[in-house]
C-alpha positions as CSV (number, residue, x, y, z in Angstrom):
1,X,0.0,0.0,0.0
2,X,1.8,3.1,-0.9
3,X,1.1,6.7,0.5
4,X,-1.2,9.1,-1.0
5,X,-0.3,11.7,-3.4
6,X,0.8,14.9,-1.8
7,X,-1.5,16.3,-4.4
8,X,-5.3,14.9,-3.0
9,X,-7.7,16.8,-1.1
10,X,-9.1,15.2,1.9
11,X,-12.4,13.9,0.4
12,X,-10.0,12.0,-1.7
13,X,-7.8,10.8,0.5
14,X,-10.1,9.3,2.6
15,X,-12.3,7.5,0.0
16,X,-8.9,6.2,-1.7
17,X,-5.7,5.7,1.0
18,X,-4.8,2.9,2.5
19,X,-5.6,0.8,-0.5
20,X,-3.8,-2.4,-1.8
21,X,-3.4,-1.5,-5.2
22,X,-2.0,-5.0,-5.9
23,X,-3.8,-6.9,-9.3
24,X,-6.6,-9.0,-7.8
25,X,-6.5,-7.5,-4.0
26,X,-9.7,-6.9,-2.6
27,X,-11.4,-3.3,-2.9
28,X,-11.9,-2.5,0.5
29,X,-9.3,-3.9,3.2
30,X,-10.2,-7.0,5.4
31,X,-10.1,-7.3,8.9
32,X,-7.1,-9.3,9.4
33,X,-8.3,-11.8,12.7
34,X,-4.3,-12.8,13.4
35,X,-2.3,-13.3,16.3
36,X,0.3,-15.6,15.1
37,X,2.2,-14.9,11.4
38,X,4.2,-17.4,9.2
39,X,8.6,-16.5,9.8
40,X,10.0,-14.4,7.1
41,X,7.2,-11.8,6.5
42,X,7.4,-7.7,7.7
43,X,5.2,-9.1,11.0
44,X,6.3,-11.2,13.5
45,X,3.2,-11.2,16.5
46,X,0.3,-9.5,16.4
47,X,1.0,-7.0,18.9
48,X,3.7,-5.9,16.6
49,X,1.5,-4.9,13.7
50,X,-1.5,-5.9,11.5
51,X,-2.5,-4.7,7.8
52,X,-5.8,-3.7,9.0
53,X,-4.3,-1.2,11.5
54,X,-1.8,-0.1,8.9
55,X,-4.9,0.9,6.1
56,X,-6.3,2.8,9.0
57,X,-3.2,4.5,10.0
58,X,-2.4,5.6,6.2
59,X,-5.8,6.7,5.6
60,X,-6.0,9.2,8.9
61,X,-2.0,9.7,8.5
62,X,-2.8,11.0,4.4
63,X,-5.2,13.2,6.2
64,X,-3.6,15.2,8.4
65,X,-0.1,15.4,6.8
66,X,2.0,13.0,8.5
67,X,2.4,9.5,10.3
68,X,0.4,8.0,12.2
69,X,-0.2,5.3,15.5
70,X,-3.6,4.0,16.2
71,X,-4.4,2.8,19.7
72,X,-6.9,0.7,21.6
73,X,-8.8,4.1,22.8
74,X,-8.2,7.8,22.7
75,X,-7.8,7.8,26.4
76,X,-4.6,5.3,25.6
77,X,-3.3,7.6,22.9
78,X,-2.9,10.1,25.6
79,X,-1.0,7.9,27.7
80,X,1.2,7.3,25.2
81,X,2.2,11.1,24.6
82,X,2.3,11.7,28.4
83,X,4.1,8.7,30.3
84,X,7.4,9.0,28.4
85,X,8.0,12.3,29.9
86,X,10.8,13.1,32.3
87,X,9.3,13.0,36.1
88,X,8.2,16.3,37.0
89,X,7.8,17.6,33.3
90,X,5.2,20.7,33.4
91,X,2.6,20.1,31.1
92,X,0.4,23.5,29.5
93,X,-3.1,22.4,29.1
94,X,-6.8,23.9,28.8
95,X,-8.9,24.2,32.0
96,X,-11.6,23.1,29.4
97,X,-10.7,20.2,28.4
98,X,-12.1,17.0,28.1
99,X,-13.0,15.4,31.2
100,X,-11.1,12.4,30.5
101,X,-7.9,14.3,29.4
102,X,-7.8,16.3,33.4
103,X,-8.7,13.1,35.0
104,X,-5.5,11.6,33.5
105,X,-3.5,14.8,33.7
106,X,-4.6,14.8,37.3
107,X,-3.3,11.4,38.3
108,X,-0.3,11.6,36.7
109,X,0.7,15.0,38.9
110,X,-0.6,13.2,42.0
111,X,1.9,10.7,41.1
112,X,4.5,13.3,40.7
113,X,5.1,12.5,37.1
114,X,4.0,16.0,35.7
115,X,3.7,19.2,37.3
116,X,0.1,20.9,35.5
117,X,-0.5,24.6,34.4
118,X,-4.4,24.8,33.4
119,X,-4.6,28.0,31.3
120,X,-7.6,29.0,29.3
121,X,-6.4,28.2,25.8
122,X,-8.6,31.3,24.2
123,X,-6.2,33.5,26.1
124,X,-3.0,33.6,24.0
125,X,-1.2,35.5,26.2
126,X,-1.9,34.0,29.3
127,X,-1.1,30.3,27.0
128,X,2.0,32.0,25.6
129,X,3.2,32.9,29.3
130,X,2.4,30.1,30.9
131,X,5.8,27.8,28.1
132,X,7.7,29.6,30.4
133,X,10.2,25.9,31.6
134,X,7.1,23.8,30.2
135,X,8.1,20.3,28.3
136,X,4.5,20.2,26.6
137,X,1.4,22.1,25.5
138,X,-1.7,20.5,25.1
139,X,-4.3,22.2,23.1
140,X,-8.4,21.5,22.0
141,X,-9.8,23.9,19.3
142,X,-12.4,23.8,19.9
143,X,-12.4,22.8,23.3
144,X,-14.8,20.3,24.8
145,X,-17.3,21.5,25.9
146,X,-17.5,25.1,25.7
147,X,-16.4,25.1,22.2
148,X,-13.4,27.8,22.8
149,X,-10.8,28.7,20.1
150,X,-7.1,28.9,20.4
151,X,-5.0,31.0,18.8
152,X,-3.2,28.3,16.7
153,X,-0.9,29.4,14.6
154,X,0.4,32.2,17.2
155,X,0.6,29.2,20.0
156,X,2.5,26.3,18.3
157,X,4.5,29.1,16.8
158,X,5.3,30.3,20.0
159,X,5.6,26.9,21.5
160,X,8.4,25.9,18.5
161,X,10.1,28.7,19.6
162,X,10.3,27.8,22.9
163,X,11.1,24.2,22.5
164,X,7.8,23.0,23.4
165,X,6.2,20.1,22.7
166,X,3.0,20.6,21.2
167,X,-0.3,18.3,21.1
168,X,-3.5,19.4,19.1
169,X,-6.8,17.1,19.9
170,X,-8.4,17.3,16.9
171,X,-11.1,15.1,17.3
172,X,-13.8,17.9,17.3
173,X,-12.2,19.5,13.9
174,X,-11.1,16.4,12.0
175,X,-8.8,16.5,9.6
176,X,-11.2,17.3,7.1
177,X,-11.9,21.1,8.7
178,X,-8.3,22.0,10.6
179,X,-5.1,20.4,9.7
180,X,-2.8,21.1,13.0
181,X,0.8,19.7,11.9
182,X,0.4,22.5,8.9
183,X,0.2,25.3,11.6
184,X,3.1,24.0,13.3
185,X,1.8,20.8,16.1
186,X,4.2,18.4,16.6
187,X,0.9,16.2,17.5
188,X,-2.4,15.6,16.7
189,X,-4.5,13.6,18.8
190,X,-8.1,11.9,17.8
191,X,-10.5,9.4,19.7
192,X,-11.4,7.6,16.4
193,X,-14.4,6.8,18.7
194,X,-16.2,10.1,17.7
195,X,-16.3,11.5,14.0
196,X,-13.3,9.0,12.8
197,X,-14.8,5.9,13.0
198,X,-19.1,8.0,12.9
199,X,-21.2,5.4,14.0
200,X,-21.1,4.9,17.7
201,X,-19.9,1.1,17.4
202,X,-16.2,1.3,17.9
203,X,-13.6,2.1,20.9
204,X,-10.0,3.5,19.5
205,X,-7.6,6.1,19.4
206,X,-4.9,7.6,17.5
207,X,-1.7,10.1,17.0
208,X,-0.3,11.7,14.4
209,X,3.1,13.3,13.9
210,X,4.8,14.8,11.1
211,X,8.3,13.1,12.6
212,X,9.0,9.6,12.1
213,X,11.4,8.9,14.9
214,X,8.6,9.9,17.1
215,X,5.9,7.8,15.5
216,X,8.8,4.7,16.5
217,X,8.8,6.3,20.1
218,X,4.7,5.8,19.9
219,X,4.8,2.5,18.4
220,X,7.0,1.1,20.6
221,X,5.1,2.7,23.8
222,X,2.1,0.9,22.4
223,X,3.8,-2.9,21.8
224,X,5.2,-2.7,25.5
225,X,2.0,-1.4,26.9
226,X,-0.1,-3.5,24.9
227,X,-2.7,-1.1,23.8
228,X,-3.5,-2.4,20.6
229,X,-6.5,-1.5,18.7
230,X,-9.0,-4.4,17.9
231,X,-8.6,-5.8,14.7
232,X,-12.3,-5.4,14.1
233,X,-12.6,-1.6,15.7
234,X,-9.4,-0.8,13.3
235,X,-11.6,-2.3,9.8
236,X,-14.6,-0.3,11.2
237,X,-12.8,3.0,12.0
238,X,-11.2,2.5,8.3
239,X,-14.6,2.4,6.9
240,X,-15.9,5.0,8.8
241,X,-13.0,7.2,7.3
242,X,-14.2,6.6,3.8
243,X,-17.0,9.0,4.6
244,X,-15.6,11.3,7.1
245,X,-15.6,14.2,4.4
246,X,-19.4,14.3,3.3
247,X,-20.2,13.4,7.1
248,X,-18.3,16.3,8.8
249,X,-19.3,18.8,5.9
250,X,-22.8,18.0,6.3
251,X,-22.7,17.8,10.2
252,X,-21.2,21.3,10.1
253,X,-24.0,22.7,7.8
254,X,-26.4,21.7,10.1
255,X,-25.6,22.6,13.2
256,X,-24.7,26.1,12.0
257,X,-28.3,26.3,10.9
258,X,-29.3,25.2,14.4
259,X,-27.2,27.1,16.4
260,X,-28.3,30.5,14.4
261,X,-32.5,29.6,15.3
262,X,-31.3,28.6,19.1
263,X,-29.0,31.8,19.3
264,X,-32.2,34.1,18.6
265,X,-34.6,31.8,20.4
266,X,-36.1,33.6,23.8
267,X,-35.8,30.2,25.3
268,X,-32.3,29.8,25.5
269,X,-29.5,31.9,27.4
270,X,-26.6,31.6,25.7
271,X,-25.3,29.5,22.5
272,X,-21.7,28.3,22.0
273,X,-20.8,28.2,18.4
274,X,-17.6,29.4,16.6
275,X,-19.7,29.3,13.6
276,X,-22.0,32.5,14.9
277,X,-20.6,36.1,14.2
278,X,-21.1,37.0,17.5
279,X,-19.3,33.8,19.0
280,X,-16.1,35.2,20.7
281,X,-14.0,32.6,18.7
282,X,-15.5,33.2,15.5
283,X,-12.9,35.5,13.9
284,X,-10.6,32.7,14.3
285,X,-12.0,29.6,13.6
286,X,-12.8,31.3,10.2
287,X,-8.7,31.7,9.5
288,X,-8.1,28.1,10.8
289,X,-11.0,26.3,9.9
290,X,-12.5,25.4,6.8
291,X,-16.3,25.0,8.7
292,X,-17.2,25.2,11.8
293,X,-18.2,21.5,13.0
294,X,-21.4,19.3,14.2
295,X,-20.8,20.3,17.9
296,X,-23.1,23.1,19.7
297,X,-23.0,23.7,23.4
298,X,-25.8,25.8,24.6
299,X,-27.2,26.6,27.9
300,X,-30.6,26.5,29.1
301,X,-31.7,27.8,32.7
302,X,-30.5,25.4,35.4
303,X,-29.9,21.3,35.6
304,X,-33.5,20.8,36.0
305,X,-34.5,22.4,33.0
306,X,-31.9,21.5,30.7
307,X,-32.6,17.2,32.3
308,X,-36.3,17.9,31.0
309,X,-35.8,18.8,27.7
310,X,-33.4,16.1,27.6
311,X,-36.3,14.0,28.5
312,X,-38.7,15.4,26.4
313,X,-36.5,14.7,22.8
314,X,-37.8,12.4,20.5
315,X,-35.2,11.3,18.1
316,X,-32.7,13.4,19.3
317,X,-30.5,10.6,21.7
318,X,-29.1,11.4,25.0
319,X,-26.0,10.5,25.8
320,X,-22.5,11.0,26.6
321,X,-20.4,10.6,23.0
322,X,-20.7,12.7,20.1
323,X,-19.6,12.6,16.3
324,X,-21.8,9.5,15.1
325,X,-24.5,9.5,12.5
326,X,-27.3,10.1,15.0
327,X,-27.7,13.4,17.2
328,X,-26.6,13.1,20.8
329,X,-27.3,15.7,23.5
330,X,-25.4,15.8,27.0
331,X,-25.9,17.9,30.4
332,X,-22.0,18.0,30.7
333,X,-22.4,19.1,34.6
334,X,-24.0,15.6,35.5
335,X,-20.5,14.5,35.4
336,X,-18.0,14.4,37.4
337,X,-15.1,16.9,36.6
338,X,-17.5,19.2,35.1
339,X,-18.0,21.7,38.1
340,X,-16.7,24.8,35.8
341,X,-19.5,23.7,33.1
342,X,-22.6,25.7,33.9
343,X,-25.3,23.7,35.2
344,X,-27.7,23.7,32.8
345,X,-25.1,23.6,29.3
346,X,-26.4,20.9,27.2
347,X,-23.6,19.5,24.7
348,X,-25.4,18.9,21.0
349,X,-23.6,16.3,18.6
350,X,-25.3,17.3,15.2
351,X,-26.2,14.1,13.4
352,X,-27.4,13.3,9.3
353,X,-30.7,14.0,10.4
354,X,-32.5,16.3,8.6
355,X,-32.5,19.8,9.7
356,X,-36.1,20.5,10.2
357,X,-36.5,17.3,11.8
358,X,-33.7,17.7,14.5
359,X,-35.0,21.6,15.2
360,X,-39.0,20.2,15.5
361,X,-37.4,17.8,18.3
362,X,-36.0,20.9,19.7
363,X,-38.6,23.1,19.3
364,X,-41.1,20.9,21.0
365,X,-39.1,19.6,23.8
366,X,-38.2,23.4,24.4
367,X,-41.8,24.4,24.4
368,X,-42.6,21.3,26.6
């Protein structure tokens, strides 16, 4: 399987990369269900490697400029990119982050592995000030859940030129609306749970760098740890990427639509949405994004209120993931870690639903 031209556009890339292109090979890649491989090929176990992982890892690698390492879970990707540090390495990260992200940040200083500076990334100054002696900087844009924007291109600039490592979660974006190695990551991290793999059946993670001596570093964290992705979760995230492009563009057109008639709806107190003019992260998500996303956060009196309307949706699904083919809504503040949320945001994962259908649910469990 050879690497995709440096000439495709993403829609391309992920319909056509990570392809055997071999006379009489099959279309789309099998799962390969192996543990044990015949001496003398390029795999020796399968906690070494396994073609159905390396199709995945082209494909997402194609899309976001570099190389790639797929894992058994986002949450294990992270690992990955923090346990190698040197003990006591200070670590830049966004106070709104996902909840998962702190929680492991959090253990790992209570350890005394890292030493933590929570900043809020839509602050580039107070980001920029805060490299000061860091090892890494850990960025969302948006952030989850409140949907902030960082300053990207000022931040990894400034974090290359302070010998910084930098790490851009992406899975909010995709690679098929912000490309962060191209402004300067030497990262990017996705739970292939949400929008890569884009039907809610699959657990996985994965990184991609633009440096290939790191992407060894990350393999070889991952054969000694043994968080390997699923042979099966790997085929279905593949397929998944085939059509992350018309999924994300179509995801993004729809909850801009929705976000505008909630944002001048009486009934609601505040929408988060880089997509709206008046969202305070607009002006930049428009340089460094080429839409806005599926994801709106908006807030809705107090917990009660925003659980009833939960309660009330029809087709619109509650729960706690996001980026499949069906809408999902959270209260974020249910959970624990979320105590800076405000009580009554409710997270929106725009779905393929159809517009009018998804704002009817709205509407009427508004009105209820």
């Amino acid at each position: 399987m050879s690497e995709p031209p440096s000439n495709w556009r993403p829609q391309t890339i992920a319909v056509a990369a990570g392809r055997d292109q071999s006379p009489g090979a099959p279309l789309n890649v099998p799962p390969t269900f192996a543990a044990t491989y015949r001496d003398g090929g390029d795999i020796g176990y399968g906690r070494f490697d396994n073609p159905t992982w390396s199709a995945f890892e082209r494909t997402i690698g194609g899309l976001e400029g570099g190389h790639a390492v797929s894992f058994s879970s986002g949450q294990a990707a992270s690992t990955a990119l923090l346990t190698p540090l040197a003990r006591g390495a200070a670590v830049v990260f966004p106070q709104d982050a996902y909840t998962g992200t702190r929680a492991l940040l959090t253990e790992l200083e209570q350890r005394g592995a890292l030493s933590l500076r929570a900043v809020d990334v839509t602050d580039t100054d107070a980001v920029i000030a805060a490299l000061d002696g860091a090892r890494v900087l850990w960025l969302e844009s948006p952030t989850n859940p409140m949907l902030g924007i960082a300053e990207l291109p000022r931040l990894l600039e400034a974090a290359t030129a302070a010998r910084v490592f930098s790490v851009v979660d992406n899975t909010f974006a995709t690679p098929v609306l912000q490309q962060p190695l191209a402004l300067g990551a030497d990262a990017v991290l996705h739970s292939a749970t949400k929008y890569l793999g884009g039907h809610s059946d699959l657990v996985m993670g994965v990184v991609v760098t633009a440096n290939p001596q790191r992407r060894e570093v990350l393999i070889e964290h991952r054969t000694m740890r043994g968080s390997v992705p699923g042979v099966m979760e790997a085929y279905l995230a593949l397929r998944g990427l085939r059509t992350l492009a018309v999924r994300v563009r179509e995801q993004s057109a729809t909850a801009l639509e929705l976000a505008d008639r909630l944002n001048s709806d009486p009934r609601i107190d505040t929408v988060h949405y880089p997509g709206l003019p008046s969202d305070p992260g607009h002006e930049r998500a428009s340089v460094q994004m080429s839409a806005f996303g599926g994801m709106v956060s908006f807030v809705l009196g107090d917990g009660d209120a925003a659980d009833r309307v939960v309660r009330a949706l029809r087709l619109i699904v509650g729960g706690t993931s996001l980026g499949g083919v069906e809408s999902t809504i959270d209260r974020r503040r249910r959970w624990p870690g979320e105590e800076r949320v405000p009580a009554g945001l409710l997270r929106l994962s725009v779905g393929l639903e159809h517009v009018e259908d998804l704002w009817e649910d709205l509407d009427q469990a508004l009105t209820g």
